[in-house]
Structures are given as C-alpha cells and as structure tokens.
C-alpha positions as CSV (number, residue, x, y, z in Angstrom):
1,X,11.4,-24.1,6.3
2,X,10.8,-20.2,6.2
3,X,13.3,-17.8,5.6
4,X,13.8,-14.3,4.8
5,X,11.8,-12.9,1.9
6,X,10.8,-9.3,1.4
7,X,7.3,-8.2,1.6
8,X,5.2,-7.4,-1.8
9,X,4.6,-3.8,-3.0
10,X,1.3,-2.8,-2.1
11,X,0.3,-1.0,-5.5
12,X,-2.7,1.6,-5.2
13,X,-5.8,0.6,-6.6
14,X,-6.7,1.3,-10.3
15,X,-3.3,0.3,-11.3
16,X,-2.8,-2.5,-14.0
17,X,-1.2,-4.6,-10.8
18,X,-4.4,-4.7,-9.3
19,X,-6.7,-4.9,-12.1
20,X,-9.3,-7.4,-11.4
21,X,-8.5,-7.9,-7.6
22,X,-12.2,-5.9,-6.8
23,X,-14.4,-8.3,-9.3
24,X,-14.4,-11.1,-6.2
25,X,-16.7,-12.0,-3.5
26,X,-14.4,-11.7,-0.8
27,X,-12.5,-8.8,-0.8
28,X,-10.8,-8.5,3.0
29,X,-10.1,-4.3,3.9
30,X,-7.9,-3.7,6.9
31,X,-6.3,-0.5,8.0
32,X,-3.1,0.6,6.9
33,X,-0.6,2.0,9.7
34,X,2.2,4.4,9.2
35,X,5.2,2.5,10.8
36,X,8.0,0.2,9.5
37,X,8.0,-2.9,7.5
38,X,9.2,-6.0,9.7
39,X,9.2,-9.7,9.8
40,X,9.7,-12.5,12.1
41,X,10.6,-15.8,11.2
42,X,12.7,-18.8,12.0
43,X,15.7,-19.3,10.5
44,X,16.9,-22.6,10.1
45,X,20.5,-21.7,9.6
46,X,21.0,-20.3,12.9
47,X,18.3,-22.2,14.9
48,X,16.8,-19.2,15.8
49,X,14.1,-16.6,15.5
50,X,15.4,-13.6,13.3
51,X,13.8,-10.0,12.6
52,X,13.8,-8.0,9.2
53,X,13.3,-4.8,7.8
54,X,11.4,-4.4,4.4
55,X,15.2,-4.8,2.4
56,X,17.3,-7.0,4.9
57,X,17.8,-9.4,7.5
58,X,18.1,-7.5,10.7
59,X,21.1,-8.2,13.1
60,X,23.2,-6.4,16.4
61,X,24.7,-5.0,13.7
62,X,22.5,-3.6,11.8
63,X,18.8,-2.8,13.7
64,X,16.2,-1.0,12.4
65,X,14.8,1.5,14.8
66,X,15.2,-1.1,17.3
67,X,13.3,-3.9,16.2
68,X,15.6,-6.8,16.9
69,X,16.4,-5.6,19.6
70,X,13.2,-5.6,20.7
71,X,12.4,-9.2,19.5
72,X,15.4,-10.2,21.7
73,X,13.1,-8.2,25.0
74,X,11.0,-9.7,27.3
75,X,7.9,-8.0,25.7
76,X,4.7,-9.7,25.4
77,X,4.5,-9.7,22.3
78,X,8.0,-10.0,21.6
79,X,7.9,-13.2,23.4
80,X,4.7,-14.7,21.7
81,X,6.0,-13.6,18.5
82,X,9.0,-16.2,19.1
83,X,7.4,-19.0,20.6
84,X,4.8,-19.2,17.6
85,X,7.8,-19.3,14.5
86,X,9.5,-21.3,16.7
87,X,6.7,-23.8,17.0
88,X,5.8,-22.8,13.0
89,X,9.0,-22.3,11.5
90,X,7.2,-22.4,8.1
91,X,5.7,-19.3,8.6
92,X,6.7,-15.6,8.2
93,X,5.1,-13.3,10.3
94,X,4.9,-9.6,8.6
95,X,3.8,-6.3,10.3
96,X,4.3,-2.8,10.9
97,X,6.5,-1.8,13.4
98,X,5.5,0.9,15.0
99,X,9.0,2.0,16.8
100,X,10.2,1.4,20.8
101,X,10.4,5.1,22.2
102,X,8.7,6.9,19.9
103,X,6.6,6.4,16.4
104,X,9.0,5.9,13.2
105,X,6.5,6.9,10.8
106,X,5.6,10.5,9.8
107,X,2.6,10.6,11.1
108,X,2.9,10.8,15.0
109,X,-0.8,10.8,16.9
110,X,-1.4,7.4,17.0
111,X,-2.5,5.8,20.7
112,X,0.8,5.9,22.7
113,X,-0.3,2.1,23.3
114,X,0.9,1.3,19.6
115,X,4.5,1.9,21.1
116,X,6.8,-1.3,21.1
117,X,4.6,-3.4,18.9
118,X,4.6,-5.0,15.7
119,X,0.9,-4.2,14.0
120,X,0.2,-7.9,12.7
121,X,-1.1,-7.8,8.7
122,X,-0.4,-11.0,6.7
123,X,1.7,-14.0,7.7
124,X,3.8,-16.1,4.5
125,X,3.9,-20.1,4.0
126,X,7.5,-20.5,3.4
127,X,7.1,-23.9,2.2
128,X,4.7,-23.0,-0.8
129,X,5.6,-19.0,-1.1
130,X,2.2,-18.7,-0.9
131,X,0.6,-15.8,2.1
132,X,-1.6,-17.2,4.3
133,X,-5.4,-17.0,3.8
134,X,-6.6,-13.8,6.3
135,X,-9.0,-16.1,7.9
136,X,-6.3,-18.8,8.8
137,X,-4.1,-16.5,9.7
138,X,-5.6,-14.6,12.2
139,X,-7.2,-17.9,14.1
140,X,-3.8,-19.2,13.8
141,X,-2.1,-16.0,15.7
142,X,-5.0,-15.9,17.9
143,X,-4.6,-19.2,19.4
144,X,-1.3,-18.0,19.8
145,X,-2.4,-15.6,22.3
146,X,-1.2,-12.5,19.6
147,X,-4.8,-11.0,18.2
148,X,-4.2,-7.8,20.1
149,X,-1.6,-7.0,18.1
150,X,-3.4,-7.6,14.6
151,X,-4.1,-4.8,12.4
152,X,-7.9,-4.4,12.5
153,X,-10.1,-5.7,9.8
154,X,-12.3,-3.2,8.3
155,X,-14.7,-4.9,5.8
156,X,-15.2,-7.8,3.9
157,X,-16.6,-6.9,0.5
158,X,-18.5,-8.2,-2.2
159,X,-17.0,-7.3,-5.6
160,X,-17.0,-3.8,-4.4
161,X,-16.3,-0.7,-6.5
162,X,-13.4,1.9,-5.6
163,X,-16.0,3.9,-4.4
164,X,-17.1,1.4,-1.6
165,X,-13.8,0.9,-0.2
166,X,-13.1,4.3,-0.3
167,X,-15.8,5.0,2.0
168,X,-14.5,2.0,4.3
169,X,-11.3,3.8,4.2
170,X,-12.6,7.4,5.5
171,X,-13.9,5.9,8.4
172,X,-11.0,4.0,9.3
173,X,-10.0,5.5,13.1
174,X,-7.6,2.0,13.8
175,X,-5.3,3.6,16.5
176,X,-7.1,6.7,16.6
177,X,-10.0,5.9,18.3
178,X,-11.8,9.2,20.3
179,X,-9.7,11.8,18.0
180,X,-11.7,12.6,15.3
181,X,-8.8,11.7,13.2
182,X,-9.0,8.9,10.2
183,X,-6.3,6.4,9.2
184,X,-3.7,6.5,6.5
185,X,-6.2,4.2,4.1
186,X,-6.7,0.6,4.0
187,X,-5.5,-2.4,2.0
188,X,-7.4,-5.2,0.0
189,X,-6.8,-8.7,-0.4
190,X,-8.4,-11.5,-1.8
191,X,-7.0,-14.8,-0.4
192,X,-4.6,-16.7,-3.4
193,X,-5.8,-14.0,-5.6
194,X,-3.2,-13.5,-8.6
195,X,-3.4,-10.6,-11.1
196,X,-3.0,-10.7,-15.1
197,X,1.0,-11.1,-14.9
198,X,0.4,-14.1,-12.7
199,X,1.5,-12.2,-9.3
200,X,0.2,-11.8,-5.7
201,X,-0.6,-8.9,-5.5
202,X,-2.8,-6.0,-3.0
203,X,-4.6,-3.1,-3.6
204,X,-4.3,0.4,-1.1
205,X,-6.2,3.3,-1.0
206,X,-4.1,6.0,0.8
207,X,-6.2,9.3,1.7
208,X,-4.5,12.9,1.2
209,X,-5.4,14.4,4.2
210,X,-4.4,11.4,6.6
211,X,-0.9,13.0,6.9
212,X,-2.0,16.9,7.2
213,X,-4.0,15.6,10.7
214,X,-0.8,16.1,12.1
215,X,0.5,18.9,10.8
216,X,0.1,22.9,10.8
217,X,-2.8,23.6,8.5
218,X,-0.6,26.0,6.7
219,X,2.0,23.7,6.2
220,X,1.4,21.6,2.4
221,X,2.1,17.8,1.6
222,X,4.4,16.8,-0.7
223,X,2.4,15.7,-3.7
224,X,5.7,13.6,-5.4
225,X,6.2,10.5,-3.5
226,X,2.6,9.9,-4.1
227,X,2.9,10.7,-7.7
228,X,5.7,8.5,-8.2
229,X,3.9,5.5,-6.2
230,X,0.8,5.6,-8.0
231,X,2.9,6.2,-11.9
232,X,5.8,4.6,-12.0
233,X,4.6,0.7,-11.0
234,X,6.5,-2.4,-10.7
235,X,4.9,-3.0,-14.3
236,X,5.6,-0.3,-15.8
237,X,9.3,-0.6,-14.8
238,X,9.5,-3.9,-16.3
239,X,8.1,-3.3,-19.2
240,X,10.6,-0.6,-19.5
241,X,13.8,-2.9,-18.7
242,X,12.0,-5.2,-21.5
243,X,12.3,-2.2,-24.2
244,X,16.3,-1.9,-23.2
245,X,16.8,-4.9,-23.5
246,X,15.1,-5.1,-26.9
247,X,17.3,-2.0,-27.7
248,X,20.5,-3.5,-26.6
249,X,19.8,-6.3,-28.2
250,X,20.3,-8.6,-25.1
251,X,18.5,-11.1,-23.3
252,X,18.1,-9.8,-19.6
253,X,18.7,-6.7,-18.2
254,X,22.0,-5.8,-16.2
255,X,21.3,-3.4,-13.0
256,X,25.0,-2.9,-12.9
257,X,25.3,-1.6,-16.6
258,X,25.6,1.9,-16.7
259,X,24.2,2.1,-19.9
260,X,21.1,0.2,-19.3
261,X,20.6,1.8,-16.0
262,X,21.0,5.7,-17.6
263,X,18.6,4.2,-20.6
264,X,16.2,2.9,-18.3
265,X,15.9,6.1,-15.6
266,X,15.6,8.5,-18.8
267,X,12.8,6.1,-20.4
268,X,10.9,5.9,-17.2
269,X,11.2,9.9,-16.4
270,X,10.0,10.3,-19.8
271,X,7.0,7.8,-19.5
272,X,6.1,9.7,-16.6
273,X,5.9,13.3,-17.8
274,X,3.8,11.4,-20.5
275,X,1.3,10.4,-17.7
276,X,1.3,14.3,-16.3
277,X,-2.4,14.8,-17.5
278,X,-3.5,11.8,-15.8
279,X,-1.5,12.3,-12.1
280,X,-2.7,16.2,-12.4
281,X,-6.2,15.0,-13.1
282,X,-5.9,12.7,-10.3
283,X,-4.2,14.7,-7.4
284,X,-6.4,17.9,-8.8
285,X,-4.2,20.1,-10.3
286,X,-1.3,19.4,-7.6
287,X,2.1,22.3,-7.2
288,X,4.7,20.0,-7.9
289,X,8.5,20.6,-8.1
290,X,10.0,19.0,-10.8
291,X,13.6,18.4,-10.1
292,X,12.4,16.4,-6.7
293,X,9.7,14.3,-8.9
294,X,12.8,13.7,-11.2
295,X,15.0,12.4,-8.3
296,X,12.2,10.3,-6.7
297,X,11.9,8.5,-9.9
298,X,15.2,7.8,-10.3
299,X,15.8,6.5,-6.8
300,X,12.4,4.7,-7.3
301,X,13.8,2.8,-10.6
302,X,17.1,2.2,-9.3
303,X,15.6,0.3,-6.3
304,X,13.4,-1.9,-8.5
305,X,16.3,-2.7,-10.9
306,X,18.7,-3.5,-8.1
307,X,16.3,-5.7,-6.3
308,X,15.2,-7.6,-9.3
C-alpha cells in the first residue's frame, strides 16, 4: 500500500546529482509551474484518501493553502483524483498546486483556469518506491479521465546537451498561452534513471527572467535563493555531515547536536564562499547581499539535516 513520502529535490542541471541523466535516449522535458508541492494518496490507516504538502501529511488541522480542503470538494478533479487512489491505492499522485482563490506561487499571470487544480507531474509506486514511468503514468491518469490536469510535456530528447533543453525551456508558454510570456523552466527525467550515488533523481533548468514577467522592470530579483539551490546540493551537504562526523569521531551524524549542527552550517557557508567564482561566473557577475546568502544557507542546511 502507498503512503505518505515526500517528493525528491529537483536539482538543476550541471550538478553532480544529475550528472549523467542527459547521456540517454529518452530524456522526457515537461514544464515547470510555480505553485505548491502536493500529493494524493490512499492511506491505508485511515481508509481514506489523504493530501500532502511537500514536508507533511495535510489534515483540518493543518491545510496548506487549502488543498485538503479542496480534495474533500466536489471539484472535478478533486473528485477523480479520489476515485483513482482509491481504486490504486499503490500509487501516489504528485503535483503542483496551484492555490483555490488565488495563485500561491510568486509568479501570478498564469491562466485564471489553473485556479483550484493540482498540475499533475509524476505519480510514485508505493509498493516498490520506485516513480512511475511518464508514459504509464500519464495513460494510466488518462483513462482516469484526469489528462487535463497533467503538466504538459515539452520534448522527448535524445541524449541532448544543456543547450537543447535550454532552448525547449524558452519556449515553454504552459499556462501562458497568447501572453508572450515563457514558463518558469522545465524538468528532465529519464524513466528508472539513477545517478552515481545510486538515487532518483531529476534535472531543472529554471530561467532568470521567468519571474521579472511579472514584475516592475525596475524592480531586481533576488539572486540568493538561486545561488543557494544551484551551490549548496543534497551532495554536497552530505558529504559535509560525512567530514563531521569524521571529525567527531562518530558514526552518524546527530541533527539535534548542537555542535555538529554549528560545525556543519559553518563548513557549508565556507564551502560556499569557496564556490563564489563559479556562482558569479554563472549568474554573471550577480549584486548579492551577503548576510541574506548566509541565512539562506543556513536555513537550507538545517532542513536537509533535520529531514535526513
């Protein structure tokens, strides 16, 4: 039986996550929204379908920008969406959600449509903890009567370069059809695909000016939460707890040590002002503000350490 289980980290390309995940011949690109991380699935302890967020099992409670309530409507979708992990209670359904009254994410021009749905991307096998192959899963949800609400696929390359799905990617108008406007990026995945560290794992290509669309031109983007997301990796992290615990001289690392904690957020912060010739190569000679770039990684690291 499914049950709860957080969503992967979609790592950008050119990482060492993603190293490799291009050199196939069937590389799958499908938009990426702006929206909410959610999941449906059945959960066999309750008899019932339940929603989550990207951290937690949703509840009366405790909502997320009303998603389970919305589950709980009479929506279309809401409806389908319950009859099929009822009926497949193996599966977990995962999407964006894209908010009930108004969009959750920054970015706020999408087609007023998009309101009150779930944007469909991958769907998990609880029973193996392996995701779905996109092909399956989208003639599964499709006979299921949901492929309106699937996020649109792109492309499907053959060991293509960056360059390739970077061109996919500014051409991307999923939601924004008529505006002129181009998506947030696009994620890649290669069906049971694993990387060097023996992980799942997906590549995204997030463009730079998606977010300014929206905005006053004289207003600038934030350049640190993209710093931080494309620097300080789920890899590099780990190998970091590794090197305390070398230090320390213990086996496994202990998120609620102070000491390992403090050693780890200082090592990290360090690392990354190593990397700063590489991230101001990359996001071409970018202002940045220091003390928020520290505080992002921190919060960054202590997520990783306390999800682990």
């Amino acid at each position: 039986m499914a049950s709860y289980k957080k969503y992967l980290h979609v790592e950008r390309l050119g990482t060492e996550e993603c190293e490799g995940l291009l050199d196939n011949e069937t590389v799958y690109v499908t938009a990426k929204v702006d929206g909410s991380n959610g999941c449906v699935f059945w959960d066999n302890e309750s008899g019932e379908v339940r929603a989550g967020s990207r951290n937690f099992v949703l509840s009366d409670e405790e909502d997320n920008a009303y998603f389970h309530e919305w589950l709980k409507s009479d929506a279309e979708e809401a409806r389908l969406l319950r009859s099929y992990c009822e009926q497949n209670p193996g599966r977990v359904v995962y999407g964006e959600w894209m908010g009930r009254d108004k969009f959750v994410g920054a970015f706020k021009a999408y087609d007023k449509a998009a309101k009150g749905t779930l944007i469909v991307f991958d769907v998990l096998d609880g029973e193996s903890g392996e995701f779905v192959p996109e092909k399956q899963w989208r003639s599964e949800l499709a006979e299921a009567g949901l492929e309106p609400y699937f996020v649109k696929l792109l492309a499907v390359l053959d060991h293509p370069s960056e360059a390739d799905v970077l061109e996919v990617a500014e051409h991307n108008d999923f939601l924004l059809e008529g505006t002129g406007m181009v998506g947030e990026g696009v994620v890649c995945k290669v069906p049971g695909w694993k990387n060097k560290f023996g992980r799942a794992a997906y590549g995204k290509i997030v463009l730079a000016e998606f977010k300014k669309q929206n905005k006053p031109a004289t207003e600038s983007v934030a350049v640190e939460p993209d710093i931080v997301a494309a620097f300080v990796t789920d890899a590099e992290i780990e190998k970091t707890m590794a090197k305390v615990c070398a230090i320390v001289g213990v086996d496994s690392f202990d998120a609620g040590s102070r000491k390992m904690m403090g050693m780890l957020t200082s090592f990290c912060w360090k690392d990354l002002l190593g990397e700063c010739p590489n991230w101001v190569k990359k996001f071409k000679n970018p202002k940045v503000d220091f003390g928020v770039l520290s505080g992002l990684c921190a919060k960054r690291v202590k997520e990783f350490a306390e999800g682990m």
